[in-house]
C-alpha positions in Angstrom: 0.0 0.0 0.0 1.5 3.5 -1.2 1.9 6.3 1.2 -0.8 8.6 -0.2 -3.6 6.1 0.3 -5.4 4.9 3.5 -7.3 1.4 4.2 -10.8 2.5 5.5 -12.9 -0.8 6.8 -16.7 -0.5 6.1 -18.4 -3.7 6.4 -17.3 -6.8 4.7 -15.2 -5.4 1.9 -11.9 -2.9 2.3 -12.2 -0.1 0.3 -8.9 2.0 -0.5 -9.4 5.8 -0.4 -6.6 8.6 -1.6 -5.8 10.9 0.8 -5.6 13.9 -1.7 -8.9 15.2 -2.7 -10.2 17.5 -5.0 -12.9 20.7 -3.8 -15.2 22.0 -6.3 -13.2 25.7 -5.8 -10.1 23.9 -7.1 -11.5 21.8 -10.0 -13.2 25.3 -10.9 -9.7 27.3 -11.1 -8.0 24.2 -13.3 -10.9 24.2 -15.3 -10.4 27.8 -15.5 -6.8 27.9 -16.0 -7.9 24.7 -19.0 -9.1 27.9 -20.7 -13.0 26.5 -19.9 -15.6 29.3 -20.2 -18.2 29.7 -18.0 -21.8 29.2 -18.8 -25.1 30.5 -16.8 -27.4 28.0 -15.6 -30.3 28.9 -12.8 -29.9 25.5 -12.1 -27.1 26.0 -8.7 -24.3 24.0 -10.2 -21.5 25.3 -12.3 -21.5 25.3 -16.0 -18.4 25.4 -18.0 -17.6 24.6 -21.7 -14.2 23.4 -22.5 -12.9 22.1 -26.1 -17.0 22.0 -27.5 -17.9 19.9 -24.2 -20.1 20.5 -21.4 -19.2 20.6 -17.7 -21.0 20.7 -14.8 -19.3 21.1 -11.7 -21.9 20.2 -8.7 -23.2 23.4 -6.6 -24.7 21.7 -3.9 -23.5 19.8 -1.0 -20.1 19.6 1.0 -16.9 21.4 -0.7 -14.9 18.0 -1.0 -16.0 16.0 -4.2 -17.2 12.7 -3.8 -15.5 9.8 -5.6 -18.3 9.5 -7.9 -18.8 13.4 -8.6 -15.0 13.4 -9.5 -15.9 10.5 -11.4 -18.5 11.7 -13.9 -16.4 14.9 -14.1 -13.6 12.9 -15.3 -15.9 11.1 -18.0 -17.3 14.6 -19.4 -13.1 15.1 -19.7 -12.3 12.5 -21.1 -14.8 13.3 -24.0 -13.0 16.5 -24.1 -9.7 14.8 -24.9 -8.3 14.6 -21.6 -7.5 11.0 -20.3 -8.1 10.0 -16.9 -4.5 9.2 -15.7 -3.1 13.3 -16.9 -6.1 14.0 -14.7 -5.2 12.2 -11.5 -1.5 13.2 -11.9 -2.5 16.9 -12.2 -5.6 16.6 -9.7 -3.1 14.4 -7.1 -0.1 16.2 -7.4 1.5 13.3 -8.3 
């Protein structure tokens, strides 16, 4: 097991969590700093288009993104031409 990960115990199965994680203020700024533009929605989250693809950043709820948040973030990404490990060495600090 690598130093930047912890072994949390919930139930019958071992789940391995990383330590770093990503806020919605900081995925805003590198989405941002991607050159994304910002787009107006009434609907509370934030709206961004980067390379011709949508992203929605969620409004609501506590600061730290969830696994699957980051998750479907990542897959509206990767449609943009990003691929999933650049993202996790940039997001990580890896």
């Amino acid at each position: 097991m690598s130093r930047s990960s912890t072994l949390r115990q919930d139930g019958p199965r071992a789940r391995l969590y990383p330590e770093k994680v990503i806020t919605r203020r900081e995925l805003e700024r590198w989405l941002l700093r991607e050159g994304a533009v910002r787009v107006k929605r009434a609907d509370g989250h934030k709206h961004f288009t980067l390379r011709g693809r949508h992203v929605v950043v969620l409004g609501h709820g506590p600061q730290t993104l969830s696994a699957t948040s980051v998750s479907l973030v990542m897959k509206q990404l990767e449609q943009a031409g990003y691929s999933r490990e650049q993202l996790r060495r940039e997001w990580g600090g890896e």
